[in-house]
C-alpha positions, -999 to 999 in steps of 0.1 A, spaced: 466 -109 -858 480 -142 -860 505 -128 -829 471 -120 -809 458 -155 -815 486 -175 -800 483 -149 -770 450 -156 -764 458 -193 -762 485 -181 -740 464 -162 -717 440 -192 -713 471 -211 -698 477 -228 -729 520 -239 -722 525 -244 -766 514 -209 -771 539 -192 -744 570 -212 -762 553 -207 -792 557 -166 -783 595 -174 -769 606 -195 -798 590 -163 -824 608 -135 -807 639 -149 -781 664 -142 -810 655 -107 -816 649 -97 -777 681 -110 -769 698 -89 -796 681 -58 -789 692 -64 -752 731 -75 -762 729 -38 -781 721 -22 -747 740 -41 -721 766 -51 -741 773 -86 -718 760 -121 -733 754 -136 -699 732 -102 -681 714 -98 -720 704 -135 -714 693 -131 -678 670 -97 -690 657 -116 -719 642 -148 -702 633 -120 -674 615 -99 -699 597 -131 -716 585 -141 -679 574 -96 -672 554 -101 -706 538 -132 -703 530 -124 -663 517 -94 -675 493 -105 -709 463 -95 -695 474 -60 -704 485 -65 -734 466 -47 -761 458 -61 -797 460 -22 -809 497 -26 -806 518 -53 -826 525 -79 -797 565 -79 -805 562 -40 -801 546 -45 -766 571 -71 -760 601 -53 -770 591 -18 -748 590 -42 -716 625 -56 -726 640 -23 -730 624 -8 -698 638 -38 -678 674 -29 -700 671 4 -688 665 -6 -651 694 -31 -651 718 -4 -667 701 20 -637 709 -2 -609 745 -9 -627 754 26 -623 743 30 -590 767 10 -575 790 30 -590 808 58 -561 815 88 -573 849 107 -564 840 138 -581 833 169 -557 796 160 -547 811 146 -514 838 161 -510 847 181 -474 868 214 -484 877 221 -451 893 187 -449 912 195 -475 891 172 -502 888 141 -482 858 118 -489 839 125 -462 818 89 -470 822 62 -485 797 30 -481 809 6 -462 817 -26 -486 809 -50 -454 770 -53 -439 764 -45 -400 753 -74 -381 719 -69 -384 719 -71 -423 738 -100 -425 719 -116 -398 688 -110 -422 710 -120 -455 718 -157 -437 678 -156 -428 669 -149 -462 695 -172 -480 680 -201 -456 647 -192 -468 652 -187 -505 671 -224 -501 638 -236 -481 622 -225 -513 644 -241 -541 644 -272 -521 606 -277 -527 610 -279 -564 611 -311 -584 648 -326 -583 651 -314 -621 644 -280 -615 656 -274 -584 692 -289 -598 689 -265 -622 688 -238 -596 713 -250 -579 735 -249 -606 724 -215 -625 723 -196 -586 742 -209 -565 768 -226 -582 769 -195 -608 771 -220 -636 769 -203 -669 737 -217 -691 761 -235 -716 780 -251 -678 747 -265 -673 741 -280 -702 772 -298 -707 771 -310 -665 730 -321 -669 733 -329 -709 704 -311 -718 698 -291 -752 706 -254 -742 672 -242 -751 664 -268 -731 684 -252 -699 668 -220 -709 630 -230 -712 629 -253 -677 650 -220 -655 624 -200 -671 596 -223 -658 614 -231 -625 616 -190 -619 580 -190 -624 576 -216 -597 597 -202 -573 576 -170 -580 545 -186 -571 560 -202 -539 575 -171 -530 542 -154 -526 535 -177 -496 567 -166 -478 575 -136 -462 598 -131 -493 567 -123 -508 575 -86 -513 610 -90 -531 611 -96 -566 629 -130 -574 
């Protein structure tokens, strides 16, 4: 009950109540998350991912359920959809592909290189998203310049900006929610960030 309080507070916009809910339960997401992807750096990314699913998401939340319950099936789900993707990239060289009457030659492999056209649309895209980050407030948008398209680690960041890490950590998690919201006004609109 005291759990469904402080997401109540949350749900009327109230900013203490969502850190509040990260501060309680970051720790134990992010273990839960190391168990199943077994990499510090993607088990970060899918926690503060899963914190910003959840608290998008509050509305249907439902005080039958323990909120950390709630909590941890979305962080597993978006586990299980990171480990998904991870193993689709994966080509197989088993037979599934395979062309007998060439005497086993691969008859495809995907190309590793786009065609013109998609990286035509990849520039367009990268110019957009860039349009986007640009918009932000110098502090945020430095920090997404560093975490995205410098690929600095959180820890990187901290030590180039001097910030607290959980300080890294909470203000990427609010600039992702920003750039969320501006992307909706883009024609980006229908990717995920």
């Amino acid at each position: 009950m005291a759990d469904y309080k402080i997401v109540k507070d949350a749900m009327a916009g109230n900013q203490k109540a969502f850190n509040e809910l990260l501060k309680k339960y970051k720790d134990s997401v992010f273990f839960m998350l190391m168990k199943m992807v077994k990499n510090r750096e993607d088990a970060e990314d899918l926690m503060f991912e899963s914190f910003e699913k959840a608290f998008s998401s509050l509305r249907h939340y439902s005080p039958q359920y323990a909120f950390s319950t709630w909590l941890f099936k979305i962080a597993s789900n978006h586990a299980i959809d990171f480990i998904r993707k991870q193993k689709a990239k994966i080509v197989s060289l088993e037979f599934d592909d395979v062309n007998q009457e060439e005497k086993g030659y691969i008859r495809s492999l995907p190309a590793d290189s786009l065609t013109p056209q998609e990286e035509m649309v990849r520039q367009q895209r990268a110019a957009l998203v860039r349009q986007v980050v640009s918009s932000l407030k110098d502090g945020y948008r430095r920090l997404v310049e560093l975490r995205y398209f410098e690929e600095y680690s959180y820890e990187e960041i901290a030590e180039e900006l001097n910030l607290p890490l959980g300080t890294v950590k909470a203000q990427l998690f609010r600039a992702r929610d920003m750039l969320q919201e501006a992307f909706k006004k883009t024609e980006l609109a229908a990717d995920r960030w």
